[in-house]
N, C-alpha and C positions, 0 to 999 in steps of 0.2 A: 656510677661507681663500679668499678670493675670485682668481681667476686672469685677468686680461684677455685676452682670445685676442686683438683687433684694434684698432687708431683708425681707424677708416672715415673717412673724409672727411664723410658724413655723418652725422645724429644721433642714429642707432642705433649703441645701445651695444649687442656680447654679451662678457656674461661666465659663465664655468663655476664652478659650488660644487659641492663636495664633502659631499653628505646622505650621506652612512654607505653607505644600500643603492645608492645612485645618483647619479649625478653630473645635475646640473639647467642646460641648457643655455642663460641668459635672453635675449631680445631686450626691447624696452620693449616687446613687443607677445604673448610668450608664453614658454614654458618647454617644451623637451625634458630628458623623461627619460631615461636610459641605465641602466638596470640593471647592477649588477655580475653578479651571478651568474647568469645567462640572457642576458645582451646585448641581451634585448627593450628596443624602446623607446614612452614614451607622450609625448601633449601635451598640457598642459595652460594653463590662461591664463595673467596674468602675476603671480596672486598665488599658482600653485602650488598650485592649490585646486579648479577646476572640470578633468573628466578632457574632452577633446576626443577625441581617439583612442588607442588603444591597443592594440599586437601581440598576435597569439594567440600567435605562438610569435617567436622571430628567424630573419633571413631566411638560407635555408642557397642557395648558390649552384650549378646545376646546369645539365643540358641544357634544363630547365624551368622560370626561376624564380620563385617565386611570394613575392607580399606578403602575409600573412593579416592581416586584424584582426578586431577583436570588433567586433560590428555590435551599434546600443545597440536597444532595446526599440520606441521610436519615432523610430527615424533613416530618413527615405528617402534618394534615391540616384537622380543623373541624372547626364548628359554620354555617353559613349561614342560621340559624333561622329551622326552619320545612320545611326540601329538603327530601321529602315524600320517601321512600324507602332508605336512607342513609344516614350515621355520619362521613365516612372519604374519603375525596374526594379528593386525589393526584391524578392528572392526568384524573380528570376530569371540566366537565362545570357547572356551577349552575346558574341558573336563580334569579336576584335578583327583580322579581317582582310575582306578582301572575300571573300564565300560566295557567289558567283555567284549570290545570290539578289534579287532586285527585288523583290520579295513582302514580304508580311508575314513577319517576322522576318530581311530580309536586311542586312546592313550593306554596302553601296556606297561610303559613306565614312566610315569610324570614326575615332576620332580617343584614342589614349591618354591619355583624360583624365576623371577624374569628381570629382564632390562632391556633401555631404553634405550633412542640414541640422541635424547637429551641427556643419557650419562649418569644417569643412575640403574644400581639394580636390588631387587626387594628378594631375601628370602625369609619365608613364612616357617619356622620354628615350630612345626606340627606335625602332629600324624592324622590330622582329622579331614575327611573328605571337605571335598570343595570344589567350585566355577568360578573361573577368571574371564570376567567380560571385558574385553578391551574397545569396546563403543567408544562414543565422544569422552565419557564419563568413565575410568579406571575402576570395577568394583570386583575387588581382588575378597572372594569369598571361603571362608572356612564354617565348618559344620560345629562347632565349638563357640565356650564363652569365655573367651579369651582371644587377646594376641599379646604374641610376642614375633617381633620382625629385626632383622638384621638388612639395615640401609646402606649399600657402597657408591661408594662416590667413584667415578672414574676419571676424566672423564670419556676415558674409551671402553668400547669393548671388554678389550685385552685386559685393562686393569679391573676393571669390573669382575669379569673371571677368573681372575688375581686373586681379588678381593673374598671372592663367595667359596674357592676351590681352598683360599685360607682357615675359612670358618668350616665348611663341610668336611675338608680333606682333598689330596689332590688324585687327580687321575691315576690309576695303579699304573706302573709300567712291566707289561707281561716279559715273560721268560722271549728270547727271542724268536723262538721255533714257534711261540703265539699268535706269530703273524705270518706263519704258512696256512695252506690249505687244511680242514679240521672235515673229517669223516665221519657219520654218525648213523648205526643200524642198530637192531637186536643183535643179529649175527646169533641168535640163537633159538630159533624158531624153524618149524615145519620139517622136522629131524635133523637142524643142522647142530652142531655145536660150538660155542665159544670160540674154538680155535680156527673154526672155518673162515675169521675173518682175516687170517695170515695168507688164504687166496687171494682176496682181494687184495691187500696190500702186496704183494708179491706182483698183483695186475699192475699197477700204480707204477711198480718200477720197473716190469718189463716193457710198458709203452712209455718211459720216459716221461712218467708222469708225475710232478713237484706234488708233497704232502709231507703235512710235519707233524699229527695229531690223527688220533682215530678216537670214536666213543663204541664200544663193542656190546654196549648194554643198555636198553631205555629203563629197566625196572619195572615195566608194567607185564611183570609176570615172567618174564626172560631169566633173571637171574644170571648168574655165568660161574664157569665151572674151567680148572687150571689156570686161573689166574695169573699168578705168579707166573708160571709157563708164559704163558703167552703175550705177557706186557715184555718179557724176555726176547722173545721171538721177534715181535713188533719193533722192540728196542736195534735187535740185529740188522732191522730192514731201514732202518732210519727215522722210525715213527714213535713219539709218545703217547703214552696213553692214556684215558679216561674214562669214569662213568656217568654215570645218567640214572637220575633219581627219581624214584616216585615215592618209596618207603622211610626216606631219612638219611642221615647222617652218623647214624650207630657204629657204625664199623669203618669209618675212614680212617681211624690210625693206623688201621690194619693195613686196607686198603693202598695207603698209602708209605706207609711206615715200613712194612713187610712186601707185599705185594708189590709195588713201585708206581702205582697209578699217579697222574700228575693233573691232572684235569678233573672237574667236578661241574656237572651241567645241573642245574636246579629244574626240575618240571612245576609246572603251575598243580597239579595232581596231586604233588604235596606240601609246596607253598602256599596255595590257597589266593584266595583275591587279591594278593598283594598287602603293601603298606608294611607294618610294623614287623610281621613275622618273616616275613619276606626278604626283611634288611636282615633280621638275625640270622636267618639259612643261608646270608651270602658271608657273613661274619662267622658262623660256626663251619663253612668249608675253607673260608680263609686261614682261621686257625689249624683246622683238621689238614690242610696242605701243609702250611708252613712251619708248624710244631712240630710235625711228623718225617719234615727229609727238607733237606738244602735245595728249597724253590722259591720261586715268588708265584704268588697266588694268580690262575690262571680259571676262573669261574664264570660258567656260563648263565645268566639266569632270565627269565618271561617278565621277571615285575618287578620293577625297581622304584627309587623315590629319593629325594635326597639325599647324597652320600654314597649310594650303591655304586657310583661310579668308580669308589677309589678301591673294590674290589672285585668288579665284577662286569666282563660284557654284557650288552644287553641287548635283547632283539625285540623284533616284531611281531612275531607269534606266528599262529598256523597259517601262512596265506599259502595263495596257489599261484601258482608259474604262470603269467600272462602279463600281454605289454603294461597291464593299467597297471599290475602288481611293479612293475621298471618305475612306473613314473610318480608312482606315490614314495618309492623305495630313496628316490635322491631327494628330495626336499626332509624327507623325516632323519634322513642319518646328518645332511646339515644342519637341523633343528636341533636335533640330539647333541650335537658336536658344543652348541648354539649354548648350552646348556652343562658342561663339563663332562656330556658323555660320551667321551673321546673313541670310547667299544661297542659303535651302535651298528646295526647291521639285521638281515634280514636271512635268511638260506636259500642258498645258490637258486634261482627259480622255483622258490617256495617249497612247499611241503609237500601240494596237492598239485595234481593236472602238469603242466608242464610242458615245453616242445623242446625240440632242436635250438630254431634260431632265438627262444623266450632264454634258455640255458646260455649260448651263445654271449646275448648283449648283456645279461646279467651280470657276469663272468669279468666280461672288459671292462665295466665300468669299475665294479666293489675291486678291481684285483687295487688302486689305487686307494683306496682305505683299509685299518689295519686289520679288520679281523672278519674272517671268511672263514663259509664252512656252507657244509650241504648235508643235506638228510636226507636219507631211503627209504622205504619202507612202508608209504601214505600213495604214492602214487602209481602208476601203470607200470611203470620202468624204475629200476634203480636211477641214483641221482648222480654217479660215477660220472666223471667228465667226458669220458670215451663210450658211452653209452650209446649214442646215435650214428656213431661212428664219422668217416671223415665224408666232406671236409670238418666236419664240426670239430672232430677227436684232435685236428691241427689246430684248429681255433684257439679250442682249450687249453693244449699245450703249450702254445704260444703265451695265451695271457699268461697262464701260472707263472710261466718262466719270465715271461717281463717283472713279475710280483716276484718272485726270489733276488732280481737285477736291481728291484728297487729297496729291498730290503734293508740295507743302510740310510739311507735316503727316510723312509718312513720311520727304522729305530730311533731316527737322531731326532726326529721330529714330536714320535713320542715320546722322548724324553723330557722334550718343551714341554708338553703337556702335563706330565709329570710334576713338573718344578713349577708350572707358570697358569694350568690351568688352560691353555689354548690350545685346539683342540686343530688336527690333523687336515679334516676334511672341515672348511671354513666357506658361511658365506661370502660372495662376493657384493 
């Protein structure tokens, strides 16, 4: 006998039947099962015919609790936010908290979320650390006694990301100068001062060189001094402006309100390990942008988790300039993408160490995803793109300028990502 559990307002119907072994849970779009005699449950489509997922065991509630499913024969398995060096993880571990690692294998920003390409995908409704083992056996772990999980049915990809970017929030779409080249020193250190960074930018455009953001300030101890002036200045040269935090968020109406700052970089220094406070520092620069001047939020931050996507780029952390630093750098921005974080990215040949030709391919490859940027100030040499001079300084010039030629091309595309969830740079 058929039981209506709801009238939605809209045109999904569920209703529950009673099959003997199990109670069949329908939407017009699929069928949960509920076992009687084990509590396990499975899904299948909505003719109760193809198996989508299904429990190893039911979930028992503890200090550690864990989801198991039976993993099928040929199912893989992506999402788990920025898992630094990789996008498809059958038959391996992922760490669902920040492991203070920047390297291959670290997660900087994970994100409780994965799917399948048997067409479903799982987000875990938590703040609580956790390991996802994706073995034969699915044991999707949180540090808590509790679950609460949000199941989509896809059965692609795309809808899946649909589905999860509905419930989280969708990808933010940046100001379009967010997807130029982004600049980031002290600029005020070893007697220089604040405005000394209007050389630099000044360099940028006498060699023809594409940039649409500068950050003039890390906070660790810099401070910066004519502000107003010199967001002014930078403004004249074709550049917007930002800063870069270690002490807070206290004075960004100012900042921004008065002074004209458009940008806001979060440092791990004063967001701390990640997770819950971490989301709030990208949500109280969100605001602190957007309440304070006619922008859309343009926030840089080290640790993200669920949701952080829909305000905020996110990167890799302190790595160093070298080939391995390349080739861990494109599997982790597809993984990211893999995942609704359409702003994932690493800095221009890292932080630390660095060469020529390591700058060079770094360069050509990210100018084709949306958001780029380099830091100075860590390694031997500035991170300026004409830094090593030519050929390389023609190298440089070139990619930029191909990334301003493609600019339409990737706006239009963030914008999908925006409204749909699907994300720019996509596996193949």
């Amino acid at each position: 006998e058929k039981l209506v559990l709801a009238e939605p307002e809209s045109d999904l119907e569920t209703y529950c039947y009673d099959k003997g072994d199990y109670y069949a849970l329908r939407s017009n779009a699929m069928i949960v099962r509920v076992y009687k005699d084990d509590r396990k449950m499975a899904m299948y489509d909505v003719m109760d015919e193809t198996l989508v997922w299904e429990e190893a065991e039911a979930i028992e509630l503890g200090s550690n609790t864990s989801h198991r499913l039976v993993r099928g024969d040929d199912e893989y398995i992506y999402g788990g936010g920025m898992q630094n060096g990789y996008f498809s993880h059958r038959d391996t571990k992922i760490a669902m908290k920040e492991n203070g690692n920047w390297d291959d294998g670290g997660a900087p920003n994970p994100a409780p979320f994965y799917m399948t390409t048997r067409g479903y995908g799982v987000f875990r409704n938590t703040w609580a650390k956790g390991e996802y083992d994706f073995g034969t056996t699915l044991d999707i772990m949180h540090k808590e006694n509790r679950f609460d999980g949000y199941f989509f049915y896809g059965p692609s990809l795309k809808q899946i990301l649909d589905g999860y970017t509905w419930v989280t929030g969708r990808p933010f779409l940046p100001p379009v100068w967010g997807l130029e080249f982004g600049d980031a020193d002290c600029y005020n250190k070893d007697g220089q001062t604040t405005s000394d960074i209007l050389e630099v930018a000044k360099e940028y455009r006498e060699k023809d060189m594409p940039g649409g953001w500068m950050l003039p300030n890390d906070g660790y101890g810099c401070g910066y001094e004519d502000l107003p002036e010199v967001i002014g200045d930078l403004h004249d040269l074709g550049f917007y402006t930002g800063l870069w935090t270690e002490d807070g968020l206290d004075q960004i109406a100012w900042e921004v309100g008065e002074a004209g700052s458009r940008v806001c970089k979060l440092d791990i220094a004063w967001v701390g390990p990640g997770g819950e406070f971490a989301f709030n520092g990208s949500m109280q620069a969100t605001q602190g942008l957007e309440e304070n001047a006619d922008t859309r939020r343009f926030i840089w931050t080290t640790m993200g988790w669920a949701g952080t996507h829909r305000m905020s780029v996110v990167w890799t952390g302190d790595n160093s300039g070298n080939w391995e630093y390349i080739r861990m750098q494109i599997p982790t921005v597809i993984g990211s993408g893999l995942s609704a974080q359409n702003y994932a990215t690493g800095d221009v040949d890292g932080i630390f160490s660095g060469s020529a030709k390591t700058y060079v391919r770094d360069l050509q490859w990210k100018v084709f995803t949306p958001a780029l940027m380099t830091i100075s100030g860590w390694a031997s040499y500035d991170k300026q793109p004409w830094r090593h001079g030519d050929p390389y300084t023609g190298y440089n010039r070139d990619a930029l300028k191909l990334k301003m030629r493609l600019t339409p091309y990737l706006y239009t595309y963030c914008n999908l990502a925006h409204e749909k969830g699907t994300p720019v740079v996509r596996g193949m």
